[in-house]
N, C-alpha and C positions, 0 to 999 in steps of 0.2 A: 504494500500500500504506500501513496506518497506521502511525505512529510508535512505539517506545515509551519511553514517558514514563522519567524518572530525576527524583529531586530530594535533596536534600540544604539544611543549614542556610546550606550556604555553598558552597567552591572545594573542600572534601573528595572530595565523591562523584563530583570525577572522576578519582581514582584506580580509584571503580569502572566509570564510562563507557570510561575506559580500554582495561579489561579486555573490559567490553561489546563495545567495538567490535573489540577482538583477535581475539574470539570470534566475531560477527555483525558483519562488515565492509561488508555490503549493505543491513545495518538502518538506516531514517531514526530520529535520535533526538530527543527534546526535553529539555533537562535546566532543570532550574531551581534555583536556589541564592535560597536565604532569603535573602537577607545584609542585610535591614533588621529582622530577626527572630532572627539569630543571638548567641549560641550557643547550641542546642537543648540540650548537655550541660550547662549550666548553669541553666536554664529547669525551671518544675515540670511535672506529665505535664499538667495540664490547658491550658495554654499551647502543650506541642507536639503535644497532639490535637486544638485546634484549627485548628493552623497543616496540620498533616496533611489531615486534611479537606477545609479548603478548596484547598490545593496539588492534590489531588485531584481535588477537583468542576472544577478550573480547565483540567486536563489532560485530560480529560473531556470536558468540554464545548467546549472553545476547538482542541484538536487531536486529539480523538477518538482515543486511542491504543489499542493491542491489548494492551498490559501495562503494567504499573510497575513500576520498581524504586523500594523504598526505602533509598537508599544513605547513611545514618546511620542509626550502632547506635540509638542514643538513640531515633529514633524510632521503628524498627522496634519497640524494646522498650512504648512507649508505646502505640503505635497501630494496628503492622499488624492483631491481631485485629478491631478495630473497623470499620478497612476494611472489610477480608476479611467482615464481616458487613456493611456496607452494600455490596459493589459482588461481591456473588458471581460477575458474570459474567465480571470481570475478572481475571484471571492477575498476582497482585502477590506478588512475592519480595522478601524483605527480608534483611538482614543481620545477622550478630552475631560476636562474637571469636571467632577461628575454633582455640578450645579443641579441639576432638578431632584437627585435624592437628597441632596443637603437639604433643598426648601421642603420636602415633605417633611423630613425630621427634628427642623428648627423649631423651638416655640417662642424665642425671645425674636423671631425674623432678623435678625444681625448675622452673617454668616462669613468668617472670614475664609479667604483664599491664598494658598501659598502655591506661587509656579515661578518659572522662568518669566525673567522680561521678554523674551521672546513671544510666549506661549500668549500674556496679559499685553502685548502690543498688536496679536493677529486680529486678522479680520473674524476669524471665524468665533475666537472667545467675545470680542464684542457681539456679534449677533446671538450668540447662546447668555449674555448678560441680557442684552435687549430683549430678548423674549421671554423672561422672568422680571420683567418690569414691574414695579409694585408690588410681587411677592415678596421680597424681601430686601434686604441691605444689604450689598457686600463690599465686604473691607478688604480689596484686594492688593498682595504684599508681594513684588519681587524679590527674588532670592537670589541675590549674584552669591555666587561660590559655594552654595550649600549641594547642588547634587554635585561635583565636584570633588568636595570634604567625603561625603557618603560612598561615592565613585573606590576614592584611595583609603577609604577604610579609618581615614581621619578622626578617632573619637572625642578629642578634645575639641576640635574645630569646627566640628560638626556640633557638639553639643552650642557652642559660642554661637554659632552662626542661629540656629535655632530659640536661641534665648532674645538675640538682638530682635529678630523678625517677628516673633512671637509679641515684645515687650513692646515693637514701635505699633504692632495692630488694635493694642488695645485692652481693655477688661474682658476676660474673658470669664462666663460663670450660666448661671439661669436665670438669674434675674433680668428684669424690663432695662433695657440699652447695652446689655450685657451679648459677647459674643458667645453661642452656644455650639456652635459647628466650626469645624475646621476643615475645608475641601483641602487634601494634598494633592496637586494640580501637577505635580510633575511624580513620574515614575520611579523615581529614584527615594521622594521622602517616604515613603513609607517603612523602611528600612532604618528610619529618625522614629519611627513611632513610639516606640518607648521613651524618649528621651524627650517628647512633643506632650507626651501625656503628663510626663512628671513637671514641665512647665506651665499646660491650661488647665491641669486637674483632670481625674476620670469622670468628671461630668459631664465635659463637653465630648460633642459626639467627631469623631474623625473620619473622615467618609473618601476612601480613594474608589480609583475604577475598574480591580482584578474581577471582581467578580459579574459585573455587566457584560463586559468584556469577553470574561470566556463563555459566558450566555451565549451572547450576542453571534461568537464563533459557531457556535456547537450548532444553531439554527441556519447559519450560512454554508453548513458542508455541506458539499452532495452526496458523499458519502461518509461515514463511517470507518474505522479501522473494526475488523472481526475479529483484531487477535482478541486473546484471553489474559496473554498476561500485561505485563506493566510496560508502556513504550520507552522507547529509547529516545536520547537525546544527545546531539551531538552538537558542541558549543564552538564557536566562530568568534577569532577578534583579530583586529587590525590591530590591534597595540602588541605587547608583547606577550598577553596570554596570562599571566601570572594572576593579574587583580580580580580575570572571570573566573580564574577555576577557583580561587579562593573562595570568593565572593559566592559561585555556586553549591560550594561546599558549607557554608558556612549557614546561607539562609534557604537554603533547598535539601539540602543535603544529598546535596548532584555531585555524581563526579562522570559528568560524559564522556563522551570522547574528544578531546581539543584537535582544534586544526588552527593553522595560522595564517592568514589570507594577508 
């Protein structure tokens, strides 16, 4: 059966593999991480539509897969339409802050948002703000260097950067003007999660997008894998390799098969 394809700028997108595989346990996957080309949130769009692209034509042709995810906001925002018009035949789901289940969940309607500036300057995040008009408030917070910190495994930097962004968005709590929700809008913070909780409190609710996602996938296949047992996964990176297989080891506890493109 064919694989399907995941990629991301770096170790992020596999909070969505994650999920993926929560979801389609039988699924063979390929994921590939940028990481001599990261960070795509800091990168302008024409830089990550080419980097898209070619990740693409790469998965394609090299493992022939039956779908893709693309498991950064950034790029989805940049690039899925362009796919999607060059590879019609292919089923590619892509990602973005996952804005409408925050407003079901909110009750103080304040809802703040952590992404890249990339991801909170697209066109596409403003029309998914705009069509939540009046439901709620959102305090929306770039995060220059924090998937970066999380990227390299950075635990003190990581915690620092998350303390700053957290502290400049506001009160966070249940009570009326108080922030109740926290959207993690990039791929990468959910991996900050524990360290996110212990700065808003476990009241507030944290809402990322692994699990729509691999919904979302599971509905778009045409087929199925029929194995029985558990699929394989073979990891992809442009950088030198060391920080995926870690990184997969560590919050998956994957150890695939590495290749080095």
């Amino acid at each position: 059966m064919k694989k399907i394809g995941v990629f991301d700028s770096g170790v992020g997108g596999l909070s969505i593999l994650k999920a993926l595989r929560a979801e389609l346990p039988h699924e063979d996957f390929v994921y590939v991480a940028d990481s001599g080309h990261a960070p795509y949130g800091e990168r302008d769009d024409e830089h990550v539509i080419a980097r898209s692209r070619l990740i693409t034509n790469y998965l394609r042709e090299q493992h022939d897969i039956k779908a893709l995810v693309i498991a950064c906001n950034t790029a989805t925002a940049a690039a899925i339409h362009l796919l999607r018009q060059q590879h019609p035949d292919l089923p590619i789901i892509g990602v973005e802050p996952a804005l409408k289940p925050a407003v079901s969940k909110s009750k103080t309607h304040r809802i703040g948002v952590m992404a890249t500036r990339g991801t909170l300057a697209s066109a596409k995040f403003r029309t998914l703000v705009e069509s939540l008009a009046g439901q709620a408030d959102f305090v929306c917070q770039p995060c220059d260097g924090l998937a970066d910190a999380i990227e390299h495994q950075v635990a003190t930097k990581t915690i620092a950067l998350c303390a700053d962004y957290t502290g400049a968005m506001g009160i966070f709590g249940t009570h009326d003007g108080e922030i109740d929700t926290l959207v993690l809008g990039c791929t990468h913070y959910p991996f900050a999660g524990e360290d996110l909780v212990k700065l808003v409190g476990s009241a507030v609710n944290l809402i990322d997008n692994g699990e729509p996602v691999a919904r979302q996938t599971r509905r778009m296949l045409k087929t199925l894998s029929p194995n029985e047992a558990a699929g394989a996964c073979i990891l992809v990176s442009t950088g030198d390799g060391v920080t995926l297989r870690q990184a997969a080891q560590r919050w998956l506890g994957l150890d695939g098969r590495l290749e080095l493109k």
